[in-house]
N, CA, C and O atoms as a GROMACS GRO file, in nm:
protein
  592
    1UNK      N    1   1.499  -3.324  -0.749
    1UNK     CA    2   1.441  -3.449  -0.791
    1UNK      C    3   1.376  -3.430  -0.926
    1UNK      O    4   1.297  -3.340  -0.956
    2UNK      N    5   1.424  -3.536  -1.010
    2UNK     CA    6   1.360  -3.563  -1.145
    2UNK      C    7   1.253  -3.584  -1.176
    2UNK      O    8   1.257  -3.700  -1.135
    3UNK      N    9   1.127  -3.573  -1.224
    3UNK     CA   10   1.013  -3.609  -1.284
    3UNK      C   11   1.012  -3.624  -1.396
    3UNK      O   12   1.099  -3.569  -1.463
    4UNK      N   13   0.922  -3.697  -1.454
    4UNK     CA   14   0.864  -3.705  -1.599
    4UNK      C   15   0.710  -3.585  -1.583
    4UNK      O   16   0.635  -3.557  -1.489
    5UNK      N   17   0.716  -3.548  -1.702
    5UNK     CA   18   0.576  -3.488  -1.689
    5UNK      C   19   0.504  -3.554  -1.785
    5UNK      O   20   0.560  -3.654  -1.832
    6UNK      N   21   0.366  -3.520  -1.838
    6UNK     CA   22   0.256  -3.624  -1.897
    6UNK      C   23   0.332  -3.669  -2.104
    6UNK      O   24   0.321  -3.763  -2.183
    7UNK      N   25   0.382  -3.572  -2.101
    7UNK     CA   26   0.440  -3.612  -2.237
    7UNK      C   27   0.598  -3.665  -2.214
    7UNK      O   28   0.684  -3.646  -2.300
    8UNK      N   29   0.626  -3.735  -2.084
    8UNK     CA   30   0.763  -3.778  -2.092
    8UNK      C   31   0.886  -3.762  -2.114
    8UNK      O   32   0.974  -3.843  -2.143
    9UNK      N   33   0.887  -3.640  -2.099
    9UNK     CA   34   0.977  -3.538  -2.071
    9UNK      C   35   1.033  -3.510  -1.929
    9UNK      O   36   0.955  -3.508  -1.834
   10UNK      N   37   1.159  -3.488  -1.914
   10UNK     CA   38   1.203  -3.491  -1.761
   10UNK      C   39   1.163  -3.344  -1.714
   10UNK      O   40   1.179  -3.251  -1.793
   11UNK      N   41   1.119  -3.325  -1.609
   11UNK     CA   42   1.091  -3.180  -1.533
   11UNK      C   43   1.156  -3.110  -1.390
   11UNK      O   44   1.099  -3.031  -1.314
   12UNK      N   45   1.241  -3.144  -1.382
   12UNK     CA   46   1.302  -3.068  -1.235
   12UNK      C   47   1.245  -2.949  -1.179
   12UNK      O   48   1.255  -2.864  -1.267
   13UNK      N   49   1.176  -2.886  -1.048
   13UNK     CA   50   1.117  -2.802  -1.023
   13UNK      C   51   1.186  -2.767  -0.966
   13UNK      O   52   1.184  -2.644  -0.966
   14UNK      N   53   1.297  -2.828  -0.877
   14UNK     CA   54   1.401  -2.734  -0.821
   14UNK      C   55   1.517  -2.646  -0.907
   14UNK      O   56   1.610  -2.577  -0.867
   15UNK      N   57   1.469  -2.679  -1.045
   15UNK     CA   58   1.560  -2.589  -1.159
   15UNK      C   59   1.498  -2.518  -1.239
   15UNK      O   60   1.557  -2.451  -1.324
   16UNK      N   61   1.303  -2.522  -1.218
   16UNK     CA   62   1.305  -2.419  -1.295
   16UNK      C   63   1.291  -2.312  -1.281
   16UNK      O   64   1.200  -2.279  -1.205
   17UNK      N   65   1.376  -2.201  -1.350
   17UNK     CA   66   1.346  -2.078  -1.332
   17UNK      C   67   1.288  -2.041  -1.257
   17UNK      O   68   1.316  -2.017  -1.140
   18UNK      N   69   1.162  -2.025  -1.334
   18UNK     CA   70   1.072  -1.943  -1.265
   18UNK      C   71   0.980  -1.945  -1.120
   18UNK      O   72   0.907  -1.868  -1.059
   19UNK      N   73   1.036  -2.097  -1.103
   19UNK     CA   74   1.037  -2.140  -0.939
   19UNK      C   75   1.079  -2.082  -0.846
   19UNK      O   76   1.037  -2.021  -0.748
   20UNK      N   77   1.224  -2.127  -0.918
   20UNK     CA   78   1.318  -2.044  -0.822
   20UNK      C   79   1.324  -1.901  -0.816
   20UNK      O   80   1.345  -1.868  -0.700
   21UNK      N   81   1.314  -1.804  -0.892
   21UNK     CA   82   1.270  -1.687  -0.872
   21UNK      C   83   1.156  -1.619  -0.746
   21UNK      O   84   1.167  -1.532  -0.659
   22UNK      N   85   1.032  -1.721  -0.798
   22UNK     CA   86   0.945  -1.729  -0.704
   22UNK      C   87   0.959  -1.714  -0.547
   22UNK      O   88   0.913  -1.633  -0.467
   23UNK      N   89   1.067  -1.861  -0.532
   23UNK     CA   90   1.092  -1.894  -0.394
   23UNK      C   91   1.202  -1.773  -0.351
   23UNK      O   92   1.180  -1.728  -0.239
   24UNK      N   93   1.298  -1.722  -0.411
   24UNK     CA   94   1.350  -1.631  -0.424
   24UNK      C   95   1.292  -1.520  -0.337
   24UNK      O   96   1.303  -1.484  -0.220
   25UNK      N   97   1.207  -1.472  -0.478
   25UNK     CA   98   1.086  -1.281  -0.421
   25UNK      C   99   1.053  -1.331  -0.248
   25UNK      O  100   1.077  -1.280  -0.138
   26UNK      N  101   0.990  -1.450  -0.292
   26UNK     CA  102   0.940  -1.485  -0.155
   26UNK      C  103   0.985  -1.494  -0.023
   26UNK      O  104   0.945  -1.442   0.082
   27UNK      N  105   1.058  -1.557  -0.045
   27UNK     CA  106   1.137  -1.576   0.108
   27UNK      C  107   1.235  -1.465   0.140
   27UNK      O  108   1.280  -1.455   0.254
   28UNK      N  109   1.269  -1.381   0.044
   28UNK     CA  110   1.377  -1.258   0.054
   28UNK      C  111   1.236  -1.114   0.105
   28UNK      O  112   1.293  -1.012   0.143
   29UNK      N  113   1.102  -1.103   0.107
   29UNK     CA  114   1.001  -1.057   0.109
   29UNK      C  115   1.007  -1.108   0.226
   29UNK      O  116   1.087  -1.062   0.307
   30UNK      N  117   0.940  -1.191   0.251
   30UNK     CA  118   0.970  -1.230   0.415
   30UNK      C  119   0.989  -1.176   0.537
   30UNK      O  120   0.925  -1.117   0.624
   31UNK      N  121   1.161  -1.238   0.503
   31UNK     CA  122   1.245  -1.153   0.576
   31UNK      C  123   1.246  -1.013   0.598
   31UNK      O  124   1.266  -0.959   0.707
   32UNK      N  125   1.227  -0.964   0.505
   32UNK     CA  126   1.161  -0.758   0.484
   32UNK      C  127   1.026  -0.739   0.548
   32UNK      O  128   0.963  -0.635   0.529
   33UNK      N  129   0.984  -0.826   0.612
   33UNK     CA  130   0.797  -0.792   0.638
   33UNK      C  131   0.814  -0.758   0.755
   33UNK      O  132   0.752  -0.654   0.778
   34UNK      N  133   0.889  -0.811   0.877
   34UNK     CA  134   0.860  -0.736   1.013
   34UNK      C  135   0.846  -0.570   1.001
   34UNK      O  136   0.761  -0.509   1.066
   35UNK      N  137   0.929  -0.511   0.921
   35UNK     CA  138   0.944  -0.389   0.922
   35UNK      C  139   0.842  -0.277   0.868
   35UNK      O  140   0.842  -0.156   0.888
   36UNK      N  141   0.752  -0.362   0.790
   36UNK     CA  142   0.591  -0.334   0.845
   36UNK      C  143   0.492  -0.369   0.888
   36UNK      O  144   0.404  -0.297   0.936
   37UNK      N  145   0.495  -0.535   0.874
   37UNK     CA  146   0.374  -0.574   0.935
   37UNK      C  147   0.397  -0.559   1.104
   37UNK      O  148   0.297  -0.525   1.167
   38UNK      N  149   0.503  -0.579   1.167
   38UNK     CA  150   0.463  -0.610   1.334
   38UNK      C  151   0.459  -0.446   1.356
   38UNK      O  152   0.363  -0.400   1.418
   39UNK      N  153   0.556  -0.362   1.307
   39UNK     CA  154   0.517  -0.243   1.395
   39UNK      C  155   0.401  -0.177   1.369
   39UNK      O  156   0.319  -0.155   1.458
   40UNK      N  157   0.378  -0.128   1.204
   40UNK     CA  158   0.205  -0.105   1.144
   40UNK      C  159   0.137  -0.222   1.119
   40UNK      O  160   0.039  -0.164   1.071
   41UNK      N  161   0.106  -0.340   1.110
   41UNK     CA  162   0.018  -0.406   1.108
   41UNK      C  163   0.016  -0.392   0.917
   41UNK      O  164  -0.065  -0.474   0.873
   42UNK      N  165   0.062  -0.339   0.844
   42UNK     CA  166   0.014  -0.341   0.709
   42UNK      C  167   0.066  -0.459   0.661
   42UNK      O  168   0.152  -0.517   0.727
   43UNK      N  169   0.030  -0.501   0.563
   43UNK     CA  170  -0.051  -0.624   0.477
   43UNK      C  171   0.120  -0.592   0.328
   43UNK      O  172   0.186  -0.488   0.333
   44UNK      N  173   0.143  -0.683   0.243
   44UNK     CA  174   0.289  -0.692   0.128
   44UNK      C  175   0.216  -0.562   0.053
   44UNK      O  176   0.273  -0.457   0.022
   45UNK      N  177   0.037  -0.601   0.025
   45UNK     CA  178   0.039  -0.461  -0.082
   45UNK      C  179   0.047  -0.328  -0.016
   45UNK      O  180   0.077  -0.223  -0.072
   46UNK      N  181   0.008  -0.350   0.146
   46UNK     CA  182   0.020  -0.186   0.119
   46UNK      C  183   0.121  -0.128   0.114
   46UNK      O  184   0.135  -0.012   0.077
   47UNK      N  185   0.241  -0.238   0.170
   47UNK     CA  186   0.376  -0.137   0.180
   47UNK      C  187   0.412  -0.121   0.046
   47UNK      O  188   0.468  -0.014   0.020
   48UNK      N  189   0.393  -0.208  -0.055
   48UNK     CA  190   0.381  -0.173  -0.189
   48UNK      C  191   0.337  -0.070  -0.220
   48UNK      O  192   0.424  -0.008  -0.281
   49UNK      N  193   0.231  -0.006  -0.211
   49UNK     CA  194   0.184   0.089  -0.253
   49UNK      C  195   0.223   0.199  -0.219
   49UNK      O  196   0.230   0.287  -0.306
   50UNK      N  197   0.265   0.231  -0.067
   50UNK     CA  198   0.376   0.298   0.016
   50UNK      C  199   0.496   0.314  -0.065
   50UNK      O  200   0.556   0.416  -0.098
   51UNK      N  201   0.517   0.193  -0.090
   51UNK     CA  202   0.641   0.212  -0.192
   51UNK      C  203   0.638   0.282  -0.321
   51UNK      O  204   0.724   0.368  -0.336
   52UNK      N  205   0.561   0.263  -0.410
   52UNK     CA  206   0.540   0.348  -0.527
   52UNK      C  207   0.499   0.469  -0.507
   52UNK      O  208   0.517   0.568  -0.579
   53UNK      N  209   0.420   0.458  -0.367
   53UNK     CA  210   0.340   0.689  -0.387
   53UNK      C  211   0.509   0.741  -0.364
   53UNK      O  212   0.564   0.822  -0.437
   54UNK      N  213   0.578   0.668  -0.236
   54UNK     CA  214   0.695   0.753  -0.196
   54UNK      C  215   0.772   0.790  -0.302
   54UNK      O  216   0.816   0.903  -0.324
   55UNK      N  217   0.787   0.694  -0.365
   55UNK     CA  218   0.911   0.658  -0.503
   55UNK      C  219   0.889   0.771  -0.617
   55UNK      O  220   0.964   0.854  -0.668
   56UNK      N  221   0.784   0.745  -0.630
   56UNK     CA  222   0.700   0.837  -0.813
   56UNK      C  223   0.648   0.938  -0.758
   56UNK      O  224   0.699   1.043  -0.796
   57UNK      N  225   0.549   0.952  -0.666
   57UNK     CA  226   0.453   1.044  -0.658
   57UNK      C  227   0.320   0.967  -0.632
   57UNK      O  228   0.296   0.862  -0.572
   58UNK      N  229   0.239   1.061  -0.702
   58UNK     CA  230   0.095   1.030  -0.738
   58UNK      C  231   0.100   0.952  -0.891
   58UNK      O  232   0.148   0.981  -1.000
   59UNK      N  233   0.005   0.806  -0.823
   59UNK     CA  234  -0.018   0.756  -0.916
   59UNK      C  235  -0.121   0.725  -0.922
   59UNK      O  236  -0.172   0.756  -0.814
   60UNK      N  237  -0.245   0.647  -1.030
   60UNK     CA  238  -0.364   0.578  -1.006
   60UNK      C  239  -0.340   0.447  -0.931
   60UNK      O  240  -0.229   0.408  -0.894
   61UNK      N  241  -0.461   0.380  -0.913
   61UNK     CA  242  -0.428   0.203  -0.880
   61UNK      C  243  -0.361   0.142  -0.965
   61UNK      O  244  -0.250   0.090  -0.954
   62UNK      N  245  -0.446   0.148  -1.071
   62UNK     CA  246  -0.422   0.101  -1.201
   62UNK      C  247  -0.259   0.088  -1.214
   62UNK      O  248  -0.198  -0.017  -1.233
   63UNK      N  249  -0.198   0.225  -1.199
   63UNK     CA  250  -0.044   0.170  -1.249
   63UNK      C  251   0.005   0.085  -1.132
   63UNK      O  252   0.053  -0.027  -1.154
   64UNK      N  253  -0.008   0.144  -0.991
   64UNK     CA  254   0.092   0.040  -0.888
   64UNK      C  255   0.025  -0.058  -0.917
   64UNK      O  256   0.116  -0.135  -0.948
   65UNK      N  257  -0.112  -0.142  -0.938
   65UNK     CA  258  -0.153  -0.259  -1.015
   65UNK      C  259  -0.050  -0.317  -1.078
   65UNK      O  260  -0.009  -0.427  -1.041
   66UNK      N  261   0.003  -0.251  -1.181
   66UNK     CA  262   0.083  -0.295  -1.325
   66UNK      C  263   0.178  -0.284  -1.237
   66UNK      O  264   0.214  -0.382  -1.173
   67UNK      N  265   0.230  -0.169  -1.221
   67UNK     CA  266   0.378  -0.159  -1.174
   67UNK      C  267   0.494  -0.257  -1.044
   67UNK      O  268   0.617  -0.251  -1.034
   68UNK      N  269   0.388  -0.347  -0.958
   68UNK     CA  270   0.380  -0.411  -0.855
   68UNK      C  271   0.349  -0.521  -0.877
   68UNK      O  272   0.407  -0.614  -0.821
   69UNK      N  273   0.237  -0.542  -0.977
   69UNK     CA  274   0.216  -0.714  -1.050
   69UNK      C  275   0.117  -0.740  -0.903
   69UNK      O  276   0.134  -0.836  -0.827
   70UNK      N  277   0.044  -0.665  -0.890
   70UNK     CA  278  -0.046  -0.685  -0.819
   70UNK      C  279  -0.181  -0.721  -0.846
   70UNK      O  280  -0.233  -0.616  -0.882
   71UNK      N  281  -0.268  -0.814  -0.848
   71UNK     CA  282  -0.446  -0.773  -0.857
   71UNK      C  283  -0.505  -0.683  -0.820
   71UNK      O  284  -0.496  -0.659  -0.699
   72UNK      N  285  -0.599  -0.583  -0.914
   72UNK     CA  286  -0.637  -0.484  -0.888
   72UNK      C  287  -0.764  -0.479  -0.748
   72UNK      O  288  -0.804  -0.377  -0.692
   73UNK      N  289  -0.799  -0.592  -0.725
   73UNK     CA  290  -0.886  -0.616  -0.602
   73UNK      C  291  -0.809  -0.594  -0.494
   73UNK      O  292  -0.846  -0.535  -0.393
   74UNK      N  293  -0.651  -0.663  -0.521
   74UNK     CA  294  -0.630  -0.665  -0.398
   74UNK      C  295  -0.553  -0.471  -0.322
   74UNK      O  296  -0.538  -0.426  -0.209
   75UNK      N  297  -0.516  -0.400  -0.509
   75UNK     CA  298  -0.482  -0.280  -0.436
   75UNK      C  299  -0.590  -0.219  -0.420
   75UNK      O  300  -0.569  -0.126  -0.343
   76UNK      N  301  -0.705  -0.223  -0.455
   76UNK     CA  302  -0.846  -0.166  -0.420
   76UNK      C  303  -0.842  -0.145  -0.244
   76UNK      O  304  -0.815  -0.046  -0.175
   77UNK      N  305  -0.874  -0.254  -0.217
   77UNK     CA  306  -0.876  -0.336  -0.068
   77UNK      C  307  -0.757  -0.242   0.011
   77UNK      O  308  -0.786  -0.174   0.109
   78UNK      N  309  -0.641  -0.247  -0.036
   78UNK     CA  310  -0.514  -0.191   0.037
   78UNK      C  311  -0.529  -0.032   0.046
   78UNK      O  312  -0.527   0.035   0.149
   79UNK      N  313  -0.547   0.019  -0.097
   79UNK     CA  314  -0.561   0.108  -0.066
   79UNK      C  315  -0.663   0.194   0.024
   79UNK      O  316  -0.629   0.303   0.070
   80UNK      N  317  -0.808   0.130   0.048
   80UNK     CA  318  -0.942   0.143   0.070
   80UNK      C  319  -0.867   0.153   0.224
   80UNK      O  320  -0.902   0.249   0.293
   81UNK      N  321  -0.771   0.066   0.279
   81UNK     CA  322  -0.740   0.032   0.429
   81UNK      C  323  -0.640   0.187   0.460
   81UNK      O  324  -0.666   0.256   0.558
   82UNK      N  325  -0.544   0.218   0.377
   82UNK     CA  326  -0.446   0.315   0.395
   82UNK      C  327  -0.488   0.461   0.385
   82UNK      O  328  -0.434   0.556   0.441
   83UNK      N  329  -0.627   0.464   0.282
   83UNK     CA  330  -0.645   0.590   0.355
   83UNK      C  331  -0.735   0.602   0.454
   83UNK      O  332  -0.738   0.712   0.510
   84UNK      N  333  -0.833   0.491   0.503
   84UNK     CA  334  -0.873   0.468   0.647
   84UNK      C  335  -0.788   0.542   0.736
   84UNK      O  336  -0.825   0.641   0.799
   85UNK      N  337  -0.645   0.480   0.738
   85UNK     CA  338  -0.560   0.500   0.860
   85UNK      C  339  -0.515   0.630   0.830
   85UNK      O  340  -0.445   0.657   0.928
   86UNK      N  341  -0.511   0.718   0.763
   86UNK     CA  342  -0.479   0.842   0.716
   86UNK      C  343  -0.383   0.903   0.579
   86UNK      O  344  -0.386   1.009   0.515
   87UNK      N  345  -0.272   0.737   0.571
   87UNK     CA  346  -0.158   0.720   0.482
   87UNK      C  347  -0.211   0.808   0.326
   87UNK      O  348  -0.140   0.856   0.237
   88UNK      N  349  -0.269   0.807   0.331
   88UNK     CA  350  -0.276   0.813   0.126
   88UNK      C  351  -0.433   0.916   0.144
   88UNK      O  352  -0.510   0.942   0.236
   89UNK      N  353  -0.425   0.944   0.031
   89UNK     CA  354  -0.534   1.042  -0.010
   89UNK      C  355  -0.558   1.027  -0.175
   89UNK      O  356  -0.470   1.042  -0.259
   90UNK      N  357  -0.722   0.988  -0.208
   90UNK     CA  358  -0.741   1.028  -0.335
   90UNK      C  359  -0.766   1.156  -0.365
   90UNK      O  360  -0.821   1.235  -0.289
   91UNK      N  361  -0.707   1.191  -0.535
   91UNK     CA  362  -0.709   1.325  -0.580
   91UNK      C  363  -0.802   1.289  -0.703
   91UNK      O  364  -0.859   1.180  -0.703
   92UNK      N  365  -0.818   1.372  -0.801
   92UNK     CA  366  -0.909   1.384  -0.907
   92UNK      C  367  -0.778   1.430  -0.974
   92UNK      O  368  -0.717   1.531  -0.939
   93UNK      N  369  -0.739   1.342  -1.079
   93UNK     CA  370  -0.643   1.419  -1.173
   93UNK      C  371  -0.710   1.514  -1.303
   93UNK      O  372  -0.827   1.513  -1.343
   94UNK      N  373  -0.595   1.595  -1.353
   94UNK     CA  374  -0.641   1.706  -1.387
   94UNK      C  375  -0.744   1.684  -1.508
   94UNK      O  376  -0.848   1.749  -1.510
   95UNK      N  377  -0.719   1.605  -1.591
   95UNK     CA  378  -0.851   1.561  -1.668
   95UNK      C  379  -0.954   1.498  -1.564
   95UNK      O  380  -1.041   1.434  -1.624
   96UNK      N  381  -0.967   1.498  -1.446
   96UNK     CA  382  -1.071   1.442  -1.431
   96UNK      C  383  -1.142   1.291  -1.432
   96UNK      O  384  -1.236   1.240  -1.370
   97UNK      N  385  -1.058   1.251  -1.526
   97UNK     CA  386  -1.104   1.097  -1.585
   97UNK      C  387  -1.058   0.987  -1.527
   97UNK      O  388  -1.097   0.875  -1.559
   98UNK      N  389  -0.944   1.019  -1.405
   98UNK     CA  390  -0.878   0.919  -1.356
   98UNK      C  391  -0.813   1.012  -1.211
   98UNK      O  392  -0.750   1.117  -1.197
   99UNK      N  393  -0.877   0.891  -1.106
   99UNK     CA  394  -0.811   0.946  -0.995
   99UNK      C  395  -0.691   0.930  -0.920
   99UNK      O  396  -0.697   0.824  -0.858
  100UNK      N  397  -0.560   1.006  -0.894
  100UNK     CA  398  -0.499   0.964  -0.836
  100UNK      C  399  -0.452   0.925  -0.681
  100UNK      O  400  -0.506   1.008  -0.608
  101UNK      N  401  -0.390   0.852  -0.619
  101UNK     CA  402  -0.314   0.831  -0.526
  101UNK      C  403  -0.224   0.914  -0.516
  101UNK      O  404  -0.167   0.969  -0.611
  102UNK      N  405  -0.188   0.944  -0.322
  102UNK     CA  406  -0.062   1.032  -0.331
  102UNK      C  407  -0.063   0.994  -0.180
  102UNK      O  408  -0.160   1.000  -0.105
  103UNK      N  409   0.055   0.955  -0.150
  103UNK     CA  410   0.050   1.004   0.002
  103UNK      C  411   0.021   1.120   0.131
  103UNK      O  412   0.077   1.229   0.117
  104UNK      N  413  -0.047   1.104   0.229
  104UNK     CA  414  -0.068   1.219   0.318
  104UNK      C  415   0.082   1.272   0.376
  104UNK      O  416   0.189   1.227   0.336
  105UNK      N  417   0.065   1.396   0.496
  105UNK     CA  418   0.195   1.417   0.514
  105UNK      C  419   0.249   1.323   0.628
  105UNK      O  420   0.370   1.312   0.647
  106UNK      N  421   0.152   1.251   0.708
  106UNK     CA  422   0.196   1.120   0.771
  106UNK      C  423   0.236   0.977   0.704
  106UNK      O  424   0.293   0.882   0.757
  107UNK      N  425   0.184   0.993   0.558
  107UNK     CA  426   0.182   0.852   0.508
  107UNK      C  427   0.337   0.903   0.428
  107UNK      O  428   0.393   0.810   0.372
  108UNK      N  429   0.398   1.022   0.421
  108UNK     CA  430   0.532   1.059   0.353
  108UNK      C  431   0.595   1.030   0.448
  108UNK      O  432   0.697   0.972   0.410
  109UNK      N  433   0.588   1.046   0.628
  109UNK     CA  434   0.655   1.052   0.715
  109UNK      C  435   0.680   0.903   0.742
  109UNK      O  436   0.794   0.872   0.774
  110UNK      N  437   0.602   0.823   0.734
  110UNK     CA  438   0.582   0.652   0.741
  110UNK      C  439   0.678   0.625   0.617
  110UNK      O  440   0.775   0.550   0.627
  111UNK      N  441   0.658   0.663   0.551
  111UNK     CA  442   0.743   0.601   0.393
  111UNK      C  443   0.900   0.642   0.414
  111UNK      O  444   0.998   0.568   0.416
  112UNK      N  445   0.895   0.749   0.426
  112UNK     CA  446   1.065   0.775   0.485
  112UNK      C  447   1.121   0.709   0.581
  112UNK      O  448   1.237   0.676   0.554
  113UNK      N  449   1.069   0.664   0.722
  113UNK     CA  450   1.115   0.564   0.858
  113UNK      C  451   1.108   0.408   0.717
  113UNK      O  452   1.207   0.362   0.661
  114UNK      N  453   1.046   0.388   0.708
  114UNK     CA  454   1.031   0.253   0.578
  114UNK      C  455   1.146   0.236   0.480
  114UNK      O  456   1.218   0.137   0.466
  115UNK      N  457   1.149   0.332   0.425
  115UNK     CA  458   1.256   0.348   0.314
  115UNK      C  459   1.398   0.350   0.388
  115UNK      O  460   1.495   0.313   0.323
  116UNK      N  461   1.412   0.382   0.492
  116UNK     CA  462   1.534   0.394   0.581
  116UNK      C  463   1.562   0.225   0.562
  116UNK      O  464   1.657   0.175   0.502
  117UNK      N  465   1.451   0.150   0.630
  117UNK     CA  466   1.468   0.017   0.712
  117UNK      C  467   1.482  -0.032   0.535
  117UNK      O  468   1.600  -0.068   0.525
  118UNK      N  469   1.449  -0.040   0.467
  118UNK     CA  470   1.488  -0.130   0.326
  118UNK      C  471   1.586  -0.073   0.283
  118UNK      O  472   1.674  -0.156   0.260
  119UNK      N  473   1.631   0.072   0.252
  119UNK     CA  474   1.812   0.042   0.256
  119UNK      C  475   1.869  -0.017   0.290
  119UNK      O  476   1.935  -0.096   0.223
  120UNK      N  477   1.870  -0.006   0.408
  120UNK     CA  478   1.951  -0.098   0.545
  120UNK      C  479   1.939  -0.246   0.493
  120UNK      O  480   2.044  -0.305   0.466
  121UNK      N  481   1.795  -0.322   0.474
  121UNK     CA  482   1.766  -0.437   0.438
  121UNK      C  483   1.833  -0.474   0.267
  121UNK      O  484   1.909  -0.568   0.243
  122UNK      N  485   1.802  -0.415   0.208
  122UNK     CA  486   1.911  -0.434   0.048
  122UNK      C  487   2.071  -0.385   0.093
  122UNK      O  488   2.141  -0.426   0.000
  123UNK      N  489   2.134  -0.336   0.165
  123UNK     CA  490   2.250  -0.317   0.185
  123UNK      C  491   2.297  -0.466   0.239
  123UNK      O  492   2.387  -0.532   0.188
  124UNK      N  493   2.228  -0.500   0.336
  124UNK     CA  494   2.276  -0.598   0.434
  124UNK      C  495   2.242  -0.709   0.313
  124UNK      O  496   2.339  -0.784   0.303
  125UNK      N  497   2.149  -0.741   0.229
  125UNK     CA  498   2.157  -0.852   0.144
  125UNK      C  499   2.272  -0.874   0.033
  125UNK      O  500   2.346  -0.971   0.016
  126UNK      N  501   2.263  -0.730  -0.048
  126UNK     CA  502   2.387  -0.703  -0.136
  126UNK      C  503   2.506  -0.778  -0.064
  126UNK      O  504   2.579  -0.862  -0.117
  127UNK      N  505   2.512  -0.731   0.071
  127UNK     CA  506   2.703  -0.755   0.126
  127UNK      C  507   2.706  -0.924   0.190
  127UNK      O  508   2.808  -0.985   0.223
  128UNK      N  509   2.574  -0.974   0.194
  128UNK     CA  510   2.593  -1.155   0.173
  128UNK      C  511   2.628  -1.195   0.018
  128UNK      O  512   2.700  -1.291  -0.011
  129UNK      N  513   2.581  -1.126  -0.056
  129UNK     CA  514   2.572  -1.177  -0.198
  129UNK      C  515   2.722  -1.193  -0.239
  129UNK      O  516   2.765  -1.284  -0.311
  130UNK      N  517   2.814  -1.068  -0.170
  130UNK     CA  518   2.940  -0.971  -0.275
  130UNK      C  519   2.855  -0.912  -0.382
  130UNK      O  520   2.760  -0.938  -0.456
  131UNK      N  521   2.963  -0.794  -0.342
  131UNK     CA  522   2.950  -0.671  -0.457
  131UNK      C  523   2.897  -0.717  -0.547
  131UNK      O  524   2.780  -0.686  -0.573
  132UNK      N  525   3.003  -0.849  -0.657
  132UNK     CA  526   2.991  -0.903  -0.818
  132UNK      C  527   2.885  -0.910  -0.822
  132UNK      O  528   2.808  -0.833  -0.879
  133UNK      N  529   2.851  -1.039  -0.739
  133UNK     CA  530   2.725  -1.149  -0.726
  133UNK      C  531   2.552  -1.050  -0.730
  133UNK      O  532   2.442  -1.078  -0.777
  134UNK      N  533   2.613  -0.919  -0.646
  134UNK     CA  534   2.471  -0.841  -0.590
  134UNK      C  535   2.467  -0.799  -0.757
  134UNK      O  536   2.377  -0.855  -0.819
  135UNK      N  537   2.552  -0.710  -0.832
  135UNK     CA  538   2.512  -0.645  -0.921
  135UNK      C  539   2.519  -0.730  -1.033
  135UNK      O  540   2.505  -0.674  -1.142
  136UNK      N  541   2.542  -0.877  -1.033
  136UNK     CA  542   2.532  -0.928  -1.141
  136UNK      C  543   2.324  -0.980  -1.117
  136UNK      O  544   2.226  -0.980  -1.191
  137UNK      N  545   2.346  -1.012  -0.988
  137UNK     CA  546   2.197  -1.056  -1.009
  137UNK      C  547   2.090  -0.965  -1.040
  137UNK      O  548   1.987  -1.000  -1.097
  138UNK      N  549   2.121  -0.829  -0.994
  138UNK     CA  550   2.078  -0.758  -1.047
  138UNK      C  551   2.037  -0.693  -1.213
  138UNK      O  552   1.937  -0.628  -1.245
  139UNK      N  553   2.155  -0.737  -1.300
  139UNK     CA  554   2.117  -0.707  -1.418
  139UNK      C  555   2.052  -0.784  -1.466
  139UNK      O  556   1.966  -0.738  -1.541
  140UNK      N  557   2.056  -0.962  -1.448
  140UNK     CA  558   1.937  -1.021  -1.476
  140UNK      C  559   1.842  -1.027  -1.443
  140UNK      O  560   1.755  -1.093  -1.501
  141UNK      N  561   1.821  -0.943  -1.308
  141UNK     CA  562   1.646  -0.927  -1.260
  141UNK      C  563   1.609  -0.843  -1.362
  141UNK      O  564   1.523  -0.881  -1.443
  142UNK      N  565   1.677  -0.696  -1.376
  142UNK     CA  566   1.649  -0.611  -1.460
  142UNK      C  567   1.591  -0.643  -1.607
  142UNK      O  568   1.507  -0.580  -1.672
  143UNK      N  569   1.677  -0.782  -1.643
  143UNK     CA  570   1.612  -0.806  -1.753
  143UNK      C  571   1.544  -0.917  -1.835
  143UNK      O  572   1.531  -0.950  -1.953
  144UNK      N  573   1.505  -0.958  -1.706
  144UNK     CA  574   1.400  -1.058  -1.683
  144UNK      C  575   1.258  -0.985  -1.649
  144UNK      O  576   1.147  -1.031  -1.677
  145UNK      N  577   1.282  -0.861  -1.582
  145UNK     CA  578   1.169  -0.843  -1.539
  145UNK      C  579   1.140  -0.684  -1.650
  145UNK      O  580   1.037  -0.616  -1.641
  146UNK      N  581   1.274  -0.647  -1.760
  146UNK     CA  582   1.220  -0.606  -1.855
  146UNK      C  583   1.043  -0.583  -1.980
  146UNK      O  584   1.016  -0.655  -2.076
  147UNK      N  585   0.975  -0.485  -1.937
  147UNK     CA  586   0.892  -0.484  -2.023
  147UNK      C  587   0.898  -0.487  -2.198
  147UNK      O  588   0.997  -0.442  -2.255
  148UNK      N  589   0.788  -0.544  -2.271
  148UNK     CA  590   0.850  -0.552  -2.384
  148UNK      C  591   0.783  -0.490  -2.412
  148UNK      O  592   0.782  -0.448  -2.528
   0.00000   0.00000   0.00000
C-alpha cells in the first residue's frame, strides 16, 4: 500500500529496503531461536555472543557490540548472565587496558551442540532459497552489510 509522506511524495513500506531486510533478519531469527531459547533459556544476545567467542576467540564487549550491532547495555547484561551460568569467562588482556571475553570449556561445549543446529538451520534455508537464489542473496547481504 501507497502513502504520501509529509512532503508528498509516495512511500511504500512494503518496498522499502530496509524494511524488508528488517522483517527478513527477523522472522528468519525467529525461526533459529528454539534452538536456544527453549532448551537453554538464553536471550538473541547471548547466543550472539556464543556466536562470536566460538567463531574468533576472545574478544572484548566492545567488538561483539560492533560486530553484532548490538547495544552495549544490552551485551553488558548478556554477558553479566553467561558467565553466571558458567559459559564465558573474563580475562585481562595482555596490555591490561581492555578485558577480554572467551568462552569456558562448557560454554565451547554449548557452542559446538549450537553451531551443529545452525548449520543444519542455514543448510535447510539455503535449499528453500536454490543454490542461485541462496548465494546470490548472499553477496548482497555481504555488501550491504559491508563496512566502509
Amino acid at each position: 500500500m501507497s502513502a504520501k509522506s509529509p512532503s508528498g511524495k509516495p512511500f511504500d513500506l512494503d518496498r522499502f529496503l530496509p524494511y524488508l531486510l528488517n522483517q527478513a533478519g527477523e522472522r528468519t531469527g525467529k525461526r533459529f531461536e528454539p534452538a536456544y531459547h527453549e532448551t537453554h533459556g538464553f536471550s538473541r544476545t547471548q547466543w550472539r555472543i556464543l556466536a562470536h567467542l566460538g567463531s574468533y576467540g576472545e574478544l572484548t564487549a566492545a567488538t561483539v557490540s560492533r560486530r553484532s550491532n548490538t547495544e552495549k547495555t544490552k551485551v553488558s547484561r548478556a554477558v553479566a548472565a553467561l558467565e553466571e551460568g558458567g559459559w564465558l569467562e573474563r580475562v585481562a588482556a595482555d596490555d591490561r587496558r581492555a578485558e577480554l571475553l572467551r568462552l569456558t570449556t562448557s560454554g565451547h561445549a554449548l557452542f559446538d551442540g549450537l553451531a551443529e543446529q545452525a548449520v543444519a538451520f542455514d543448510r535447510a534455508l539455503r535449499k528453500s532459497l536454490g543454490a542461485e537464489q541462496a548465494q546470490a542473496l548472499e553477496t548482497m547481504l555481504r555488501q550491504l552489510a559491508a563496512e566502509d
